[in-house]
BALOBA-1460 file (C-alpha; in Angstrom, 3 decimals):
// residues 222
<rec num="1" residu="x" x="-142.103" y="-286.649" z="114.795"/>
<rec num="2" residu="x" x="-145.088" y="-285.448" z="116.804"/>
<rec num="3" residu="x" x="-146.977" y="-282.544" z="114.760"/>
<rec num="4" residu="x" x="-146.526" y="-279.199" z="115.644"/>
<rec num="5" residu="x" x="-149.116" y="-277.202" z="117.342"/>
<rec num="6" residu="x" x="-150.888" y="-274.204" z="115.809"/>
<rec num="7" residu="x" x="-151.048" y="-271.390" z="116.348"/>
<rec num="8" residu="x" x="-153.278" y="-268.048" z="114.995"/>
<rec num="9" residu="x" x="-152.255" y="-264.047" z="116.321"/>
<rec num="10" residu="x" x="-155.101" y="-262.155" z="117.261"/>
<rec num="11" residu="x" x="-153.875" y="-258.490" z="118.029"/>
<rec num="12" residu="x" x="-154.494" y="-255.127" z="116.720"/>
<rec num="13" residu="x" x="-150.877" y="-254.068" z="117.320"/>
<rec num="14" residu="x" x="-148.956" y="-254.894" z="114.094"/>
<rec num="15" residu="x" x="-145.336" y="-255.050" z="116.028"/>
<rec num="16" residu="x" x="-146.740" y="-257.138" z="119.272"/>
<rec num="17" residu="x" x="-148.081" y="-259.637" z="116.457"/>
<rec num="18" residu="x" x="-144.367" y="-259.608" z="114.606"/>
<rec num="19" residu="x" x="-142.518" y="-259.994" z="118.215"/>
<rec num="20" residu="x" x="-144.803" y="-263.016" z="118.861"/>
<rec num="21" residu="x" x="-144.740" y="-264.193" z="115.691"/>
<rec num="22" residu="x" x="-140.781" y="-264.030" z="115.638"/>
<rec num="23" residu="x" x="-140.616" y="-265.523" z="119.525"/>
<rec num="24" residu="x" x="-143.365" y="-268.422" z="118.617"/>
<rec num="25" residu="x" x="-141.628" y="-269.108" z="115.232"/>
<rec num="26" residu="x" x="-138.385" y="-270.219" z="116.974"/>
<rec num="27" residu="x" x="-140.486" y="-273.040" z="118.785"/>
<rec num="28" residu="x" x="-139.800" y="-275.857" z="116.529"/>
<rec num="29" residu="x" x="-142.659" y="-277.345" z="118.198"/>
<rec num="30" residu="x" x="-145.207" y="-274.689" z="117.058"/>
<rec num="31" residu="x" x="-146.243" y="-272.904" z="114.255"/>
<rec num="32" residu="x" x="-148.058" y="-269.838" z="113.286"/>
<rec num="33" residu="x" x="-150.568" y="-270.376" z="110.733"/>
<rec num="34" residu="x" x="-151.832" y="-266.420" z="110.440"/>
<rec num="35" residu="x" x="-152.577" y="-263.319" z="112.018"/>
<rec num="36" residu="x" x="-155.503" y="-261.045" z="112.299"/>
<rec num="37" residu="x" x="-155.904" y="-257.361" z="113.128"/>
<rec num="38" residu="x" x="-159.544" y="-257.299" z="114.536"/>
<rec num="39" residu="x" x="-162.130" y="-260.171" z="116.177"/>
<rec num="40" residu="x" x="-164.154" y="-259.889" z="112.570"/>
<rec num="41" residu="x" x="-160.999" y="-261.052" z="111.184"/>
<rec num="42" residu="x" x="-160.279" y="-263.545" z="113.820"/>
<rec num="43" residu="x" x="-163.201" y="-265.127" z="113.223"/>
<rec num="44" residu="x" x="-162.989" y="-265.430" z="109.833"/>
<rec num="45" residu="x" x="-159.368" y="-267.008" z="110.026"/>
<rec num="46" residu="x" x="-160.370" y="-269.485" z="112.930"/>
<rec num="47" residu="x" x="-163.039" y="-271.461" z="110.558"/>
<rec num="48" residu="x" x="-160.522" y="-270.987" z="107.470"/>
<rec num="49" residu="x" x="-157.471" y="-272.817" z="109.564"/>
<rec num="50" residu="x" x="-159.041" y="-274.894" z="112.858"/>
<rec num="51" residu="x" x="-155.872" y="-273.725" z="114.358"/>
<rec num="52" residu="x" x="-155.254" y="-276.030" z="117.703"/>
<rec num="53" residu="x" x="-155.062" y="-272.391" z="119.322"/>
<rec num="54" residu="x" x="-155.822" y="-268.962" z="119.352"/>
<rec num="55" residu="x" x="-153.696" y="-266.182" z="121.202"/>
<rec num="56" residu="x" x="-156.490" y="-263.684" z="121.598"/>
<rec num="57" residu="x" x="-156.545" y="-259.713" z="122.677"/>
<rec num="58" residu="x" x="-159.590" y="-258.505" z="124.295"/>
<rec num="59" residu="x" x="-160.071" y="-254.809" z="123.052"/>
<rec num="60" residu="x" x="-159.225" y="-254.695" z="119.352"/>
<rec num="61" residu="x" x="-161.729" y="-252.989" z="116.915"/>
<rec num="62" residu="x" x="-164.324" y="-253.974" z="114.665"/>
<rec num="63" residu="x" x="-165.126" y="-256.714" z="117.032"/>
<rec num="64" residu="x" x="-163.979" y="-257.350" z="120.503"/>
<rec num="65" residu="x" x="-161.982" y="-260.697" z="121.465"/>
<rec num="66" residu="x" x="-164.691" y="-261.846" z="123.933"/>
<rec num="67" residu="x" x="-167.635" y="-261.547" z="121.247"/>
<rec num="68" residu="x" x="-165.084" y="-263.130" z="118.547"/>
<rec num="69" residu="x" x="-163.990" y="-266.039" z="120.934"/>
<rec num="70" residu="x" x="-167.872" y="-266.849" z="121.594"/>
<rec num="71" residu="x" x="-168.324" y="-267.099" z="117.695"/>
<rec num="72" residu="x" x="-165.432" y="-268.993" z="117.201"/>
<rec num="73" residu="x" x="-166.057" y="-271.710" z="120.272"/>
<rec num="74" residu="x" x="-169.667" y="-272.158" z="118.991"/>
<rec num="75" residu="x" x="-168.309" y="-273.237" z="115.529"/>
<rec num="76" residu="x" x="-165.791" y="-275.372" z="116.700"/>
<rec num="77" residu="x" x="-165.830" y="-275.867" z="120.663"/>
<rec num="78" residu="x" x="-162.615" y="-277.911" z="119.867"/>
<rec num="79" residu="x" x="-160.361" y="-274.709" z="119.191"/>
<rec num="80" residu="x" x="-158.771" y="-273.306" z="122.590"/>
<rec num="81" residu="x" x="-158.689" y="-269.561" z="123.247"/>
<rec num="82" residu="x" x="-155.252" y="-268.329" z="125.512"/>
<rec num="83" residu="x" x="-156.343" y="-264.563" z="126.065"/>
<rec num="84" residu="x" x="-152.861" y="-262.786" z="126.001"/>
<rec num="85" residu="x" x="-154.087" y="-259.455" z="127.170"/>
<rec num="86" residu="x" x="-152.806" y="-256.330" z="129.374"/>
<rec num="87" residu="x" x="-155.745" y="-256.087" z="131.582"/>
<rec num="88" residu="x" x="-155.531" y="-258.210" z="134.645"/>
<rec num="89" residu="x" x="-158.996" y="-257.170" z="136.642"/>
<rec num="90" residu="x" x="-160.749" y="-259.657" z="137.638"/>
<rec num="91" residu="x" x="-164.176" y="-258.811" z="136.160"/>
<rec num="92" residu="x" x="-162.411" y="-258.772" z="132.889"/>
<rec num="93" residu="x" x="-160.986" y="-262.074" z="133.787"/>
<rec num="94" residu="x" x="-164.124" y="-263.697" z="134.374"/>
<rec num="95" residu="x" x="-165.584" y="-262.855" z="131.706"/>
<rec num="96" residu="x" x="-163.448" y="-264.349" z="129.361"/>
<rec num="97" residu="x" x="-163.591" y="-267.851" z="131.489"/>
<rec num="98" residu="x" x="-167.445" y="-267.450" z="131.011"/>
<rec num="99" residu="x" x="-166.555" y="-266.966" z="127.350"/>
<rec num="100" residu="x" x="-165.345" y="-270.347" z="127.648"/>
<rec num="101" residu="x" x="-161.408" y="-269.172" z="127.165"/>
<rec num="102" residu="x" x="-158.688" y="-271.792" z="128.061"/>
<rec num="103" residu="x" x="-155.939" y="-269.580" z="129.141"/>
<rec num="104" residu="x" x="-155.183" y="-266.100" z="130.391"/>
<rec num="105" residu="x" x="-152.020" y="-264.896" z="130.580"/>
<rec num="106" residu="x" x="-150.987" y="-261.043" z="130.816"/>
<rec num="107" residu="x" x="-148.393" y="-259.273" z="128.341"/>
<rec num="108" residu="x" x="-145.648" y="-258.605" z="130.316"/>
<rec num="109" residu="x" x="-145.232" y="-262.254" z="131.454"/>
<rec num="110" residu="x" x="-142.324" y="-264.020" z="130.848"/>
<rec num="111" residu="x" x="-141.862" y="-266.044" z="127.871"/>
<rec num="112" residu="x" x="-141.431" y="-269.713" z="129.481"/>
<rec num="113" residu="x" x="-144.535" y="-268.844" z="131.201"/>
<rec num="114" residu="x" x="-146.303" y="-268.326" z="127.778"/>
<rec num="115" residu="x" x="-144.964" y="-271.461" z="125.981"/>
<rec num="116" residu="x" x="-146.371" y="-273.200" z="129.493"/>
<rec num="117" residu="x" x="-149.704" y="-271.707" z="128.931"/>
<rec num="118" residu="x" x="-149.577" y="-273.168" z="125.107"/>
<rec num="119" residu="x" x="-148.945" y="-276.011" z="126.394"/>
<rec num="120" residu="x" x="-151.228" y="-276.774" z="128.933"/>
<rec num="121" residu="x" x="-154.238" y="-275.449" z="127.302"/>
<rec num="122" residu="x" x="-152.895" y="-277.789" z="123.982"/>
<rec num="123" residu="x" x="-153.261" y="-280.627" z="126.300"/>
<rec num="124" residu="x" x="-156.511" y="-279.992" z="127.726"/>
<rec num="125" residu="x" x="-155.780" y="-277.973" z="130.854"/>
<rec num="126" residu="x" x="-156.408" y="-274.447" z="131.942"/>
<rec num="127" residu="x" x="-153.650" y="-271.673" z="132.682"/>
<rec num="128" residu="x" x="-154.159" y="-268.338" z="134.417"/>
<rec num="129" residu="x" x="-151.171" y="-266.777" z="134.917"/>
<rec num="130" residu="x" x="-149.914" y="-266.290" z="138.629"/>
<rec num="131" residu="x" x="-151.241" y="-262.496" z="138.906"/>
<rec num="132" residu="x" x="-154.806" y="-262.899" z="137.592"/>
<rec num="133" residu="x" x="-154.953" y="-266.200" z="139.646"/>
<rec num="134" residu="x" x="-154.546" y="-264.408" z="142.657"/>
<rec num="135" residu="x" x="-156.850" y="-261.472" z="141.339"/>
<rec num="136" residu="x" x="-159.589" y="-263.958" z="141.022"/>
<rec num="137" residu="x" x="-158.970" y="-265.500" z="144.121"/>
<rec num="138" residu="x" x="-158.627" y="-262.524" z="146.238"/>
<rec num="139" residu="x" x="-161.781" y="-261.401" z="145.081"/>
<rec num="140" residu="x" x="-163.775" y="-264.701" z="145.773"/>
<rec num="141" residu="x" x="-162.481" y="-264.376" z="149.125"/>
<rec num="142" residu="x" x="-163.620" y="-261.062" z="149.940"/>
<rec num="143" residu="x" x="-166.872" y="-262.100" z="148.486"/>
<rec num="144" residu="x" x="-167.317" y="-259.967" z="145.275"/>
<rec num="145" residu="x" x="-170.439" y="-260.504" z="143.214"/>
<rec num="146" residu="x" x="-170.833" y="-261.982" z="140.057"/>
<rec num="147" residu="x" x="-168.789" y="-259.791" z="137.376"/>
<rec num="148" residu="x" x="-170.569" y="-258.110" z="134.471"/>
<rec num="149" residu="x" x="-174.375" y="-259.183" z="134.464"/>
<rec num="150" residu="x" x="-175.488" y="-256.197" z="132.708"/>
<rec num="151" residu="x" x="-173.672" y="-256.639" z="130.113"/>
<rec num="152" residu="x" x="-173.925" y="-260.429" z="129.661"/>
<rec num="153" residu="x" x="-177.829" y="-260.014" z="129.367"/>
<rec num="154" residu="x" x="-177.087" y="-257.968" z="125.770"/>
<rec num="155" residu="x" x="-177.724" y="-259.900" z="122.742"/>
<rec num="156" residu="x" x="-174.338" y="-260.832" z="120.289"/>
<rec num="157" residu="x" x="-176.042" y="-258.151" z="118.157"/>
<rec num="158" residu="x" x="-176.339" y="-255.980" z="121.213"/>
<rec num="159" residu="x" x="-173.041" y="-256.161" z="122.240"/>
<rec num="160" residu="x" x="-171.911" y="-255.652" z="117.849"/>
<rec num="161" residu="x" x="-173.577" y="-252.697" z="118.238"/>
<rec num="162" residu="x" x="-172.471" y="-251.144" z="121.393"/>
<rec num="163" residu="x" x="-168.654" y="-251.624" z="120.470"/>
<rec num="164" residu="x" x="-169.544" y="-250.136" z="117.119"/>
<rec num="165" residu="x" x="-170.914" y="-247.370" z="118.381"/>
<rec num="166" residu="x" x="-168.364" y="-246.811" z="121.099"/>
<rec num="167" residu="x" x="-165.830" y="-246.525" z="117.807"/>
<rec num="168" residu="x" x="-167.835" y="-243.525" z="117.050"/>
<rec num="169" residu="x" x="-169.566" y="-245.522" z="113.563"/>
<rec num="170" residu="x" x="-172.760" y="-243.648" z="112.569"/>
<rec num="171" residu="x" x="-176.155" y="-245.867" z="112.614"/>
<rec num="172" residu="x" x="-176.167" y="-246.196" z="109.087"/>
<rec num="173" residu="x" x="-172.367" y="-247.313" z="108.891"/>
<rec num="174" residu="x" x="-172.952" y="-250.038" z="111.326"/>
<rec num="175" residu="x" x="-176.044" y="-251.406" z="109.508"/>
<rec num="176" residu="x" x="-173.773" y="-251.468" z="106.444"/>
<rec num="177" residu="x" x="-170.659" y="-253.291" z="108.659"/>
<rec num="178" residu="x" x="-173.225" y="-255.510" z="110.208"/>
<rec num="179" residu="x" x="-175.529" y="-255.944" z="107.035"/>
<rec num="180" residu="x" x="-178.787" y="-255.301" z="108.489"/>
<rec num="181" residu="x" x="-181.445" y="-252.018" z="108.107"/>
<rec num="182" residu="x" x="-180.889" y="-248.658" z="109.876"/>
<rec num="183" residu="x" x="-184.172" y="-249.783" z="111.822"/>
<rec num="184" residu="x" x="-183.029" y="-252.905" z="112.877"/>
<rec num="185" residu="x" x="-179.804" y="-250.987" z="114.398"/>
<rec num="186" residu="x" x="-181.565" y="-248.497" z="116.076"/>
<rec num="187" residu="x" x="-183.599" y="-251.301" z="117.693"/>
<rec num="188" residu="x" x="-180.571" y="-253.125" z="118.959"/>
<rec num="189" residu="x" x="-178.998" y="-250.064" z="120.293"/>
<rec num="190" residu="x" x="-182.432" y="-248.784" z="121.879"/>
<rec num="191" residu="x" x="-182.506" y="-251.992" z="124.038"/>
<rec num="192" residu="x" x="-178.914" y="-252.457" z="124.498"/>
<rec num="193" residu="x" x="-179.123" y="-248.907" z="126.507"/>
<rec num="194" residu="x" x="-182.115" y="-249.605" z="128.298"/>
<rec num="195" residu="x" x="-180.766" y="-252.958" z="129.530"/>
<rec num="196" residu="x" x="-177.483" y="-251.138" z="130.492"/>
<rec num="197" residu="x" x="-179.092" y="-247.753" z="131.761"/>
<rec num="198" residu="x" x="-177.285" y="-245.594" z="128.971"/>
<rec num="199" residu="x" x="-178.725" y="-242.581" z="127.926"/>
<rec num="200" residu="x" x="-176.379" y="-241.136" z="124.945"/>
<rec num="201" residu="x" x="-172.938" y="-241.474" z="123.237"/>
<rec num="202" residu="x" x="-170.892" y="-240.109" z="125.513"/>
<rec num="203" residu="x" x="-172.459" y="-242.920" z="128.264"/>
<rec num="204" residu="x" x="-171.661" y="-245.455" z="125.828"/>
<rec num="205" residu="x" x="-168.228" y="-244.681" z="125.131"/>
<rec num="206" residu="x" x="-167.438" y="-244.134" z="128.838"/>
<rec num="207" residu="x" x="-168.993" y="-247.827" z="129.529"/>
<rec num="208" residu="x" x="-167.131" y="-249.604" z="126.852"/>
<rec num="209" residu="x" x="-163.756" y="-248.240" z="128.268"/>
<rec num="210" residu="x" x="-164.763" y="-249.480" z="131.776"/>
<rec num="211" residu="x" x="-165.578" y="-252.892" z="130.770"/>
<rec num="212" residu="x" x="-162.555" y="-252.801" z="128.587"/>
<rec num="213" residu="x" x="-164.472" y="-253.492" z="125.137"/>
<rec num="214" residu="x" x="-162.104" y="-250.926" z="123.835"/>
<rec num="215" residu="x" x="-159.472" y="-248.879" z="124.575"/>
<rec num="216" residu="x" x="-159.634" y="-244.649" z="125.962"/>
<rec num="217" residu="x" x="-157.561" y="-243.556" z="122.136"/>
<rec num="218" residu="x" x="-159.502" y="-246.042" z="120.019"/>
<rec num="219" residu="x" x="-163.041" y="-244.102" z="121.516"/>
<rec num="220" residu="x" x="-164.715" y="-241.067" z="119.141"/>
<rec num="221" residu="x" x="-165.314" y="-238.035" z="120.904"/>
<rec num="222" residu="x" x="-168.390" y="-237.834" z="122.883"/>
């Protein structure tokens, strides 16, 4: 009997995880090794299990799925990343092929169009479901430039702390999260907003929601 394919749940919604979960778990030909709640935890549960996938959301807290699927891919390029996300711009969707993802598919797709995904990404293909392919394609057309430079010149610890402080964490509460000094912080943060023309909180917050690091209720108030 051929081995079953596995499978780990990255989401920060506890009942989207359990519908998946329950949906994936009547596949006989996959199986769901574990879950995780945030890309810290993600990444921690990819190098415990190897799983032969990971479903991946982008915005979940702690850290985001794009930062978490670069950490992951760099430890073990042989892992493949299906983003199963809400967001279907294509900036966003870019950026996660850059990120070196093997699949995109949006939430509200149907389930045979998620078990294709699985599939084709298990077997060494790529999948974009039919709505961000024609996103991506419309927007080539028309000639759009490159998505997101700004933000891919930041640093991994750049990016760390601009999601951290976009969940309204206090210097010294992301130095302990991150395990580095309050000066070191401030340093990352003092270049991250120079290289993406921010001048205070409120700036950052409003940026992370636009490139969809997090979500407009998970953000502090300014």
């Amino acid at each position: 009997m051929k081995e079953k394919t596995t499978i780990l749940l990255c989401d920060d919604h506890t009942l989207f995880r359990e519908g998946i979960k329950g949906i994936l778990s009547e596949q006989r030909w996959l199986e769901v090794v574990d879950e995780a709640e945030n890309g810290r935890e993600a990444v921690i549960k990819a190098l415990q299990w190897q799983p032969d996938i990971i479903l991946m959301d982008i915005s979940m807290p702690d850290l985001g799925g794009l930062e978490a699927a670069g950490r992951i891919l760099r430890s073990n390029p042989k892992i493949k990343i299906l983003f199963l996300t809400m967001y279907e711009e294509e900036e966003v969707i870019t950026r996660c092929l850059r990120a070196g993802a093997a699949g995109y598919v949006l939430k509200d797709a149907p389930l045979p169009d998620l078990l294709r995904a699985i599939e084709i990404v298990r077997d060494g293909g790529q999948y974009l479901s039919s709505r961000a392919l024609k996103k991506v394609v419309s927007e080539h057309v028309k000639g759009s430039k490159p998505a997101a430079t700004s933000y891919e010149r930041l640093s991994d610890r750049e990016r760390e702390v601009l999601k951290l402080l976009a969940d309204g964490l206090a210097l010294k509460d992301i130095a302990a999260r991150l395990v580095l000094s309050v000066k070191t912080v401030d340093a990352h943060k003092t270049n991250m907003m120079r290289k993406l023309d921010l001048h205070d909180r409120s700036e950052v917050i409003k940026y992370a929601i636009q490139q969809k690091l997090i979500r407009l209720n998970d953000s502090a108030p300014a």
